[in-house]
N, C-alpha and C positions, 0 to 999 in steps of 0.2 A: 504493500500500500504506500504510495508515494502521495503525501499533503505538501500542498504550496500555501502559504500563507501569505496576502497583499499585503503587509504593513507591520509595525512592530511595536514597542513604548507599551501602553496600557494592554490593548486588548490584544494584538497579535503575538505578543511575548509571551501575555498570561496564557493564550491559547495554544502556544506550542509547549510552554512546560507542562499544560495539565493532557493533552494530548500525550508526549513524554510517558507521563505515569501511568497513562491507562492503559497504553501501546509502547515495548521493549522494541517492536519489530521495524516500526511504522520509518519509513523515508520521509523526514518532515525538511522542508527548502523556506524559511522568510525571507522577505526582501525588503527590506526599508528604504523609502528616499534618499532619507537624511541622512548624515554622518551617526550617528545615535540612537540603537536600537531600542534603549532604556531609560528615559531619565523622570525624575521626581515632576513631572508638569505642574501639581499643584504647588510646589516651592517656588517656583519661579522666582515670583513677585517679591520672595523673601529674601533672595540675595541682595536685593535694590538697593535695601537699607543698611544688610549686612545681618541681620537679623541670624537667614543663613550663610556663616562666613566665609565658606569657601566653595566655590562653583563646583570642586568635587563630590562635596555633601550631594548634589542633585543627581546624577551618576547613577544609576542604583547597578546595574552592570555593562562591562564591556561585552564587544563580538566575539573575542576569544573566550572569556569567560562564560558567557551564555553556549557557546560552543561545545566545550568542553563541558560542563554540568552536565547538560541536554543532549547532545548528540544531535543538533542541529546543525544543518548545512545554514548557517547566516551570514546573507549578501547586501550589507549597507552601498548607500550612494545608487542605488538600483531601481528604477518604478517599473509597475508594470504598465503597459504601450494598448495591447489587446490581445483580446482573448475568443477564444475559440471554441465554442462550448460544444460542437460536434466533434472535432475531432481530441478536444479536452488538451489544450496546447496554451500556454501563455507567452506572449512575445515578452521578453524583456531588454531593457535600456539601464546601461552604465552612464548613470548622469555627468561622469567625470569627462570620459573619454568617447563617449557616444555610441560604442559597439553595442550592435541589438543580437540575441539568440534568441531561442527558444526554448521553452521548458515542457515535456509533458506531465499530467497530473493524473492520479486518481481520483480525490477531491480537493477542491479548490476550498479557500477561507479569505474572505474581502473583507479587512480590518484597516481601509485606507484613511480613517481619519478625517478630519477637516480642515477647512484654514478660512482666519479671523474676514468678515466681511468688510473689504476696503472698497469704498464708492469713489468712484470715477469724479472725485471733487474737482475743481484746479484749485493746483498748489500741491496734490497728496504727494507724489513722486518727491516731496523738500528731503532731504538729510535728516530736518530736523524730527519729522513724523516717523513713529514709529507704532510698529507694531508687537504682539506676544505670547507668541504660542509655542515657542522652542530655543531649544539653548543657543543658537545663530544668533534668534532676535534678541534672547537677555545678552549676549558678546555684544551687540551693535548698542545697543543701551549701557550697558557699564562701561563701553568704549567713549561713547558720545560724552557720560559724567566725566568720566576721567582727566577728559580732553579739554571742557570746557566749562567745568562747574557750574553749570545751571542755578538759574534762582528763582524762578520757576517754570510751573509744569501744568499742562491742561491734558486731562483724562476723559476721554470722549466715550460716553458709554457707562452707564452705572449697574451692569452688570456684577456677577462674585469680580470677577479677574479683575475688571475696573476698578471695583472698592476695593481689591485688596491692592493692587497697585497704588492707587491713591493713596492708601492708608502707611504704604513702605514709602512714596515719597517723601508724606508728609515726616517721616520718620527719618529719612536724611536731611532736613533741613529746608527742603524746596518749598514755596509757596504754591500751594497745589488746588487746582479750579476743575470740579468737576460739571458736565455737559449732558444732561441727558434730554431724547426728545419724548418723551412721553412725562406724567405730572406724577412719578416716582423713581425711585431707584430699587432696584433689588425686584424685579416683576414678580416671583413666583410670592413675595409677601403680601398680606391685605396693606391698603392703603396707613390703615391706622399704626401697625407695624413698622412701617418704610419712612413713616413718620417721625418716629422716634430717633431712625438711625439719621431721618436730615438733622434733626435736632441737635444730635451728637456730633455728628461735623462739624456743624457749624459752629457749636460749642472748641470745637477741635482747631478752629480756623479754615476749614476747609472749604472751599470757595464752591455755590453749590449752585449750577443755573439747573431747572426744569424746562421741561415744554421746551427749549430751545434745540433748536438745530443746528448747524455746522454748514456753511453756505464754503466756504474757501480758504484754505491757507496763504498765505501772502509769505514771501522772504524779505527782513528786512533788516539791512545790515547782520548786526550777530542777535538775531533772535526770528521768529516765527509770529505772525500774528494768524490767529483761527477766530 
């Protein structure tokens, strides 16, 4: 029995070690985009501050090490291109160097993940915007701090990852404005709930617009206006 698995980090990792335990025999192949087949996604936000202090904390394993444990064939830097479901074939692509092969399967596993919804603003493509959903985007952010000490910072989004971003800015020092368009933060809470938490920001310092939108980023000199 040969399993391909699309993608790795939470769910394609957890599904080929539990795959692993139930099957000694099994031919299991991941393939991740990223460089990263594993790491803490929920900590992210926590290095920002330093909270968590060193990037390797997020890590949870390497390729070799996940290899080695598991008995998995794992191929970072790789997506999968298309797929073939009569003759049970997956194209794949080395993001590095561009060579495509193919793989066959017995059963396939699509664990591809998402990525953050960025709107075709003008201005988004600036340096200074950024996004956060992988250890790339926190290097381009703790690069961006390092480089030019920020004083502050506008959080677009009052979603978990936004409030906790927000929350590790405001926790290095930044003056941090948060943006959302609907007339709360945190959706999955009732209003009266999400209430509280504006209450606490703003108690906190935390710069807190509703109902508003995000029309464009401007560059201007050494800063960003949104």
């Amino acid at each position: 029995m040969k399993i391909i698995i699309v993608g790795g980090v939470a769910g394609g990792a957890t599904a080929a070690a539990r795959i692993r335990r139930n099957d000694e025999t099994a031919e299991i192949l991941m393939i991740e985009r990223g460089q990263y087949i594993s790491f803490a996604n929920c900590g992210l936000p926590y290095h920002i501050s330093g909270m968590i202090e060193s990037r390797e904390q997020l890590l949870v394993t390497s390729e070799e090490a996940f290899r080695a444990r598991y008995r998995v064939d794992v191929r970072s830097s790789t997506e999968a291109i298309a797929i073939d479901r009569k003759a049970k074939i997956v194209r794949l692509r080395n993001v590095v160097n561009g060579d495509e092969y193919d793989e066959a399967y017995d059963k396939l596993l699509l664990s591809p993940g998402a990525e953050g919804v960025r709107p075709k603003l003008p201005g988004i493509d600036s340096p200074r915007v950024f996004g956060l959903r992988n250890i790339p985007d926190l290097d381009r952010i703790m690069g961006h701090m390092a480089a030019h000490t920020p004083r502050r910072a506008v959080v677009i989004g009052g979603g978990f990852i936004g409030i906790e971003v927000a929350e590790n800015l405001h926790e290095k020092g930044i003056f941090t404005t948060m943006v959302e368009g609907t007339d709360q933060i945190l959706a999955p809470l009732d209003y009266e709930m999400a209430a509280i938490v504006h209450a606490h920001m703003r108690d906190k310092n935390v710069e807190l617009y509703l109902e508003d939108k995000v029309e464009q980023f401007e560059d201007k000199d050494d800063h960003t206006v949104v």
